[in-house]
N, C-alpha and C positions, 0 to 999 in steps of 0.2 A: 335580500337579492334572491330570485328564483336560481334554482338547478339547474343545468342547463346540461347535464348530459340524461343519460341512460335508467330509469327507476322502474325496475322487475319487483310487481308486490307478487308472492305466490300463495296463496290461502293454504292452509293446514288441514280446513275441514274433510277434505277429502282423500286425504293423506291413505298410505298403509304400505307394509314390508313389502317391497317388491326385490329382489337381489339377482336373479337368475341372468340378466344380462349387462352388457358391456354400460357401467357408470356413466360414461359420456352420453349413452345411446336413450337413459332413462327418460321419462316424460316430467313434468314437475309435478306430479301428482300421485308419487313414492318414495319411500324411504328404504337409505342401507340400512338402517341400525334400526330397531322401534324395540327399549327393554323398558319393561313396565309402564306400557302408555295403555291408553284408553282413548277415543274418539268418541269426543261429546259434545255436544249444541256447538258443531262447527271449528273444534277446535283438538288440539294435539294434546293433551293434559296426561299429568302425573296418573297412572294408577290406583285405585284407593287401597287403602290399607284392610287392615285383618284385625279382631278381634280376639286373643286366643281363652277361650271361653274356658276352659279348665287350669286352675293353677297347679296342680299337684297331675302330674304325668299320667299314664296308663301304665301297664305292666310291659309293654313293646308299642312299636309302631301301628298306630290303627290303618288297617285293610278295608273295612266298610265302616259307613256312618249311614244312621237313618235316623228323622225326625218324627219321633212316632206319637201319635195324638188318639187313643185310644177311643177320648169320648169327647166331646166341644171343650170342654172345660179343661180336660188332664191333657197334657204333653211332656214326653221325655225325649232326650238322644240318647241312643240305643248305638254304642259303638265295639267294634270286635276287633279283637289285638291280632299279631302277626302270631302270638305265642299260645292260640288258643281259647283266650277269653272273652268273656261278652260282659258289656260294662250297660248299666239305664242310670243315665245321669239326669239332675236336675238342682237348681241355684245354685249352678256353675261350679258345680264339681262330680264325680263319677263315683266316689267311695269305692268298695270292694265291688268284684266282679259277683252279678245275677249265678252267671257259668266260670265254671273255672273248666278251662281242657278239654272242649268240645271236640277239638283236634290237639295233634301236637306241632302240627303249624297251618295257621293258615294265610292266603295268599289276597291282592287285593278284588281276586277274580271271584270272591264270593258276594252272594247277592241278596236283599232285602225284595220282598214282593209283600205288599199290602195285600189283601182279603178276608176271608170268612164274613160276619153280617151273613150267613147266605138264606139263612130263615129267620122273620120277624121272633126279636128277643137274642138271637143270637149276636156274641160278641164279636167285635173285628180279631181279626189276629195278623200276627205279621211272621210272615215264612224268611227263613234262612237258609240259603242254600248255601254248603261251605267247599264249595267248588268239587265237588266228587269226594270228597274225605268222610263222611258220615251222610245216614239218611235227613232229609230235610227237616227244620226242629222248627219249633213255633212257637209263638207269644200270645197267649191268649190274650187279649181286651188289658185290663191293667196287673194283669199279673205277674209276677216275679222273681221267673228264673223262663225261659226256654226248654221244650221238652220235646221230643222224636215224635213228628205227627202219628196219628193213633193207626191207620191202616195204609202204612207204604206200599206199593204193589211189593207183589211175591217173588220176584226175581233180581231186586234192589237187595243184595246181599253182602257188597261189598265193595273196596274200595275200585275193583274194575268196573261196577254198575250203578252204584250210587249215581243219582242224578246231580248234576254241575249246578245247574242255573235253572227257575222256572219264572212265572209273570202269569198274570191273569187276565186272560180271554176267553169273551163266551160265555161268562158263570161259571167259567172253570179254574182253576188254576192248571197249568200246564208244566210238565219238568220234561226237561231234557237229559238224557243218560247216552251216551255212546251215538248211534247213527236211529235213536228211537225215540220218538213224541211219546208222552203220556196226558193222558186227561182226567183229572179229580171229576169226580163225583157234583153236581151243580149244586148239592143240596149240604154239602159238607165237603171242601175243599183238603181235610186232612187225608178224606177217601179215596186209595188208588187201587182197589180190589177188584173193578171192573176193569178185563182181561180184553172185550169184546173188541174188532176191529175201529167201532165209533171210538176207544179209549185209548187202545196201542196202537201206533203205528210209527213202520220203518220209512225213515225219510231217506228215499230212493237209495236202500242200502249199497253196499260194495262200492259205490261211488263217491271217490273224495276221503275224508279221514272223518270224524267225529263232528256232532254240531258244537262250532262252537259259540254261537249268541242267536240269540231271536230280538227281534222288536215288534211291538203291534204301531202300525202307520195307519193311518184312516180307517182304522178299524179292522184291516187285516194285520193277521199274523205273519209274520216273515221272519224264517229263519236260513240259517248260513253256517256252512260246512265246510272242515278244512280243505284245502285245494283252490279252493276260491267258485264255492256253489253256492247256490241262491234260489231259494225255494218259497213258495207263501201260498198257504192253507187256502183254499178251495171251499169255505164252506159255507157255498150261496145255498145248497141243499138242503128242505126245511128236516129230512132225514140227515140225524146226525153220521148214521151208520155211511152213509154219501158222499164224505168230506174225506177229501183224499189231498196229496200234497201236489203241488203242481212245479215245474222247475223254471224259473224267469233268467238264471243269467248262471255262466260257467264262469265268468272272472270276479267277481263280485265278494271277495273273502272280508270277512269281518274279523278283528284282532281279539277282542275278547267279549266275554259276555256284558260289563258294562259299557262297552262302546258305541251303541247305538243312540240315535236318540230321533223324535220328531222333532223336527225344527221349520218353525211357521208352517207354510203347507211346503214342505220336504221332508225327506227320513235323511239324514246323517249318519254314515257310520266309518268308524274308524278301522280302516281297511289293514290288510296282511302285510301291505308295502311301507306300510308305515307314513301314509298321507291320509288325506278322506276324500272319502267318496260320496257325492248327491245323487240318490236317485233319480231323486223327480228329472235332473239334467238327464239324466242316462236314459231314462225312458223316453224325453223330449226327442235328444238328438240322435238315439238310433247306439250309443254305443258308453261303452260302463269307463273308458278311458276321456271320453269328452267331459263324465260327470265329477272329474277329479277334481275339487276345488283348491286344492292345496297346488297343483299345475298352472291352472285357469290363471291362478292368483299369481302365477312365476315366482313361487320361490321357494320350489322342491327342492332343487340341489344346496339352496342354502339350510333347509330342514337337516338335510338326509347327513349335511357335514358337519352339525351343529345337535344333534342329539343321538344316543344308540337305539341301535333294533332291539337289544337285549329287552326294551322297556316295552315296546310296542305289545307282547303277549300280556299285558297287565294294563293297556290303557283305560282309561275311565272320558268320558264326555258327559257334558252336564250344559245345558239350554239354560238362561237367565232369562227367562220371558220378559221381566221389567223392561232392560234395556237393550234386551235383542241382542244378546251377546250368545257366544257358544263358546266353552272353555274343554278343551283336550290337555290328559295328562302328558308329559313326556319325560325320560329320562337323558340326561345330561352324560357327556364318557366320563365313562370310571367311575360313576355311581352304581353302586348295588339296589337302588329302589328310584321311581320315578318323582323329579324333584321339581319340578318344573309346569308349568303354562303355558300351551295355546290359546291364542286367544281372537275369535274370530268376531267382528262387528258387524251384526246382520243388519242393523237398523236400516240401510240403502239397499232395498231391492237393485239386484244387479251388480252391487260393488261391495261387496263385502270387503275389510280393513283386517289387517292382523296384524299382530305384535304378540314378543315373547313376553311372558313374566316369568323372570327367574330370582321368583322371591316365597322363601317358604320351602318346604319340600312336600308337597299335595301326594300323599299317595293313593290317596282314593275320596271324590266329590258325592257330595249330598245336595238336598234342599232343604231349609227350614226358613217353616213361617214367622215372620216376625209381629211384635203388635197387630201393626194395621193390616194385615193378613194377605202380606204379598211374599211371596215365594222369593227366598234368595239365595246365591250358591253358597256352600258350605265346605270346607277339606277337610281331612282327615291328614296328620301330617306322621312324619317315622319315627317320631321321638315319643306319642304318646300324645298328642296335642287336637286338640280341636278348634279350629278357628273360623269364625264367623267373617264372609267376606265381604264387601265392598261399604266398609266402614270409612267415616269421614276423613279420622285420622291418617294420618298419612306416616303409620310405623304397622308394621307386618310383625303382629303380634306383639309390637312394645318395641321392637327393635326398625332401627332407620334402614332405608334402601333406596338403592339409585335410579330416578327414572330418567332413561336418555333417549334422544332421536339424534339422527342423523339425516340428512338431505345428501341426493344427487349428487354429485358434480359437474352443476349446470357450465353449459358452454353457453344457457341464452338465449339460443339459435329456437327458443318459444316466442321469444318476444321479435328477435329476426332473424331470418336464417344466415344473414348475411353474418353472423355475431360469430356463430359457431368457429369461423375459423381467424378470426382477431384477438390483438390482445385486449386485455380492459384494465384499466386502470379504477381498480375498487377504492370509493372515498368513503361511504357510509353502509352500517347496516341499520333497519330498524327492526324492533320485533315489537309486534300487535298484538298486546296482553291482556289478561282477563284476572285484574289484580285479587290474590286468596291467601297469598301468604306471605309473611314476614320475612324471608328465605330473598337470595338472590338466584339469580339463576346465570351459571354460566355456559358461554358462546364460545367452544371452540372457531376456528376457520381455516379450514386448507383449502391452498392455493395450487392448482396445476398436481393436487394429489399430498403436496406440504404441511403440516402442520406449522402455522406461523406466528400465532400471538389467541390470547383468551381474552377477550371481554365480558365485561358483568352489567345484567341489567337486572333492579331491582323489581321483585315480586308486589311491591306495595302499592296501597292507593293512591293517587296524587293526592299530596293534605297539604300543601304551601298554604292554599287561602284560607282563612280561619275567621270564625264568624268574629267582628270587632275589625278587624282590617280588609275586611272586603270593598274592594274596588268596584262601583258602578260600571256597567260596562266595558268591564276590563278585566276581572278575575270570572274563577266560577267557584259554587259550592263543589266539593269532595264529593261525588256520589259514584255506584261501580259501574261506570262505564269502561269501555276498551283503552286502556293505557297504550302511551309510547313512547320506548327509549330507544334513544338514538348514539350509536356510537359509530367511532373512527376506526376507517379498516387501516391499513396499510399495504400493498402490493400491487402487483400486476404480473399476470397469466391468463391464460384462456377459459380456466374454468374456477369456480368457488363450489365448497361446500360446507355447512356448517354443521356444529353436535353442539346441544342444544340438552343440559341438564342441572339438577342439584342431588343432591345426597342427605340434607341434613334431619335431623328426626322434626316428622311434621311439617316439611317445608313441601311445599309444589308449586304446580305453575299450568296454565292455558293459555298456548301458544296461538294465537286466532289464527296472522297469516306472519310474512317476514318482508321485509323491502330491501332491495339492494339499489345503491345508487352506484353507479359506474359511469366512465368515461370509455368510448372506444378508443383504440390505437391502431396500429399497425399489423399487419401480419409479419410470422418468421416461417422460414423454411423447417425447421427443428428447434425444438425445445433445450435451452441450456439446463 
């Protein structure tokens, strides 16, 4: 016998955190809760898990990680503890530190810049900048410890001028020290000897506090100054001597030097407020507050009450070109280092998707290539660990973790507006799955704001039919199509919302869409 009331299917595909207003008021195409999801081929799914690729610890928490591939053939990770040290690891272990005590602490605001090659024969090298605590050191091509580039500029003397952060633009490498650019040499990038105005230069000094990050975006340079300044290099002039700094935005602050990043054709950067900011928007619509994506998206105020500022001067941002993700570090209250995931889903021009992962404690993102040579994100965690991400497995580093959503508190009034203010009498939900694991998955359901009963529906393939008992015209073979289980609600109120998880090692789930079947009822004046 047919249904004969009310059936609301809502797709998940285009689900993402929305929080910033009134529950009732939300559309069906956000979520309160998203911990450790991912949006993929249309659907709400479990997070992937972690790989942690070293079994024996580091000497402290790593602060940077770099995947550094000297020549086609050689590749090591090159990672630097909180206590100092610099570790080149390879078949998944670190052995003793290359350096021991570069600093006596370092922080996750220091940074890896690839270069050298800069004459036929010459080897690559990989610079280190250890956030202003020592002159920049280097890695030549495959060799074996790190060593203070051969000619620093002459007034990098100490820990007030050592330079922070540098990156390479132009055939130069460039470093940043206090409120002043510098530029190596084209022909040897260790060379900062050249004093001349084309080499130094003050980035509109007195104004604002210190540079604190740069990125190069479509080819310019752009860097960012405490106070919330925004400046990007000028040097369309085929005289170098010509290039001078230009200023494009006074609200524009960037939180640390690895926060920036290109993403698709936009620059991201992890802003002083502790949201992010889109350029390319800001440029579009005239103003550096319309480009706030973490706003756009509405769910600042759920950000700002659900992580500290403390972390924001240590953020890290890290692009996943594969799948068009963009992942931000964050710090959790009452942690002393940043433990946490943003995680933004660019795949959908115009609608980007976020959810937290609060799994792992990431202190600082990398990229390493894998076999088939596609770049994938990487962390560095505070214990000592390095873990390879978006592994199939579904345990964070060996260990199990919970991924949940939660929906709305739809009143319906999508499906008619006349619903929003009646009761409904909920008989069925279904959920539209995309069977991968063995694991069940349970349905919270609150009613009118209630917690009222848990339902389980199982993660598996349908396998009733089995070759030998197949029915003509009547069963089908087992193959992975979209499953669906169907269970009994029990209530009646004006609104439903469901949470939607499992926890077990290895278990997940893809949520396509969900169905609710309901009966309308009556209206009340007030809610008992």
């Amino acid at each position: 016998m047919a249904y004969t009331g009310n059936i609301a299917r809502i797709a998940l595909g285009d689900y993402g955190l929305l929080t910033d207003i009134s529950p009732n008021q939300q559309p069906p195409s956000s979520l309160i809760l998203a911990n450790n999801i991912a949006y993929m081929n249309g659907a709400a799914q479990k997070a992937p898990g972690t790989i942690k690729w070293n079994a024996t610890a580091t000497s402290a928490g790593i602060i940077g990680v770099y995947h550094w591939r000297p020549t086609l053939v050689q590749s090591y990770f090159i990672a630097a503890t909180s206590d100092g040290n610099i570790y080149q690891g390879r078949d998944r272990k670190f052995g003793s530190p290359i350096n021991r005590t570069v600093a006596s602490t370092l922080t996750p605001n220091c940074v890896f810049a690839e270069g050298g090659a800069e004459d036929s024969g010459n080897p690559k090298k990989l610079f280190f900048f250890t956030g202003g605590t020592t002159n920049p050191l280097v890695l030549k091509g495959n060799g074996t410890a790190f060593s203070t580039i051969s000619t620093p500029s002459s007034d990098w003397t100490n820990a007030a001028t050592y330079p922070k952060f540098g990156l390479v633009h132009r055939g130069s490498l460039w470093a940043f020290a206090g409120q002043m650019s510098y530029a190596s040499s084209t022909t040897n990038h260790e060379d900062f000897s050249n004093t001349s105005a084309a080499y130094v230069s003050a980035v509109y000094p007195g104004e604002g506090g210190e540079v604190r990050g740069a990125v190069v975006y479509k080819g310019k340079l752009f860097c960012f100054k405490d106070g919330g300044f925004g400046y990007a290099l000028n040097d369309s002039d085929t005289d170098t001597s010509n290039w001078y700094w230009q200023k494009i935005a006074s609200n524009f602050g960037m939180s640390a030097p690895n926060a920036g990043r290109e993403v698709l054709d936009d620059m991201i950067i992890g802003n002083t407020a502790g949201t992010l900011t889109s350029y390319q928007a800001s440029q579009k619509l005239g103003g550096v507050e319309a480009g706030d994506i973490v706003q756009n998206a509405m769910f600042e105020a759920f950000l700002r009450g659900n992580t500290s500022k403390v972390g924001v001067p240590y953020q890290h941002t890290m692009w996943y070109p594969e799948k068009k993700q963009l992942f931000v570090t964050y710090r959790s209250s009452y942690q002393t280092h940043n433990d946490m995931l943003l995680m933004f889903d660019m795949a959908r021009n115009g609608n980007p998707r976020a959810a937290f992962w609060k799994k792992g404690t990431p202190q600082c993102l990398g990229v390493y290539r894998d076999i088939n040579q596609i770049d994938r994100p990487m962390y560095g965690d505070a214990f000592g660990f390095l873990h390879l991400m978006d592994a199939e497995d579904r345990t964070e580093g060996g260990a199990a973790y919970t991924g949940e959503f939660q929906t709305p508190h739809w009143d319906f009034s999508f499906v008619d507006p006349t619903l929003s203010s009646v009761e409904k009498h909920f008989d069925f939900i279904a959920v539209h799955y995309r069977p991968e694991s063995s694991g069940n998955l349970s349905v919270d359901y609150f009613i009118d704001g209630r917690y009222i009963d848990t339902v389980t529906v199982p993660m598996i393939q349908y396998q009733r039919p089995e070759l030998g008992t197949l029915l003509l015209s009547t069963d089908r073979l087992a193959q992975p199509n979209t499953e669906t289980g169907i269970r009994q609600l029990r209530g009646t109120g004006r609104t439903l919302s469901i949470r939607c998880y499992n926890s077990g090692s290895n278990q997940s789930f893809q949520i396509a869409a969900v169905s609710v079947f309901f009966r309308a009822g009556g209206t009340k004046a007030t809610q008992e």
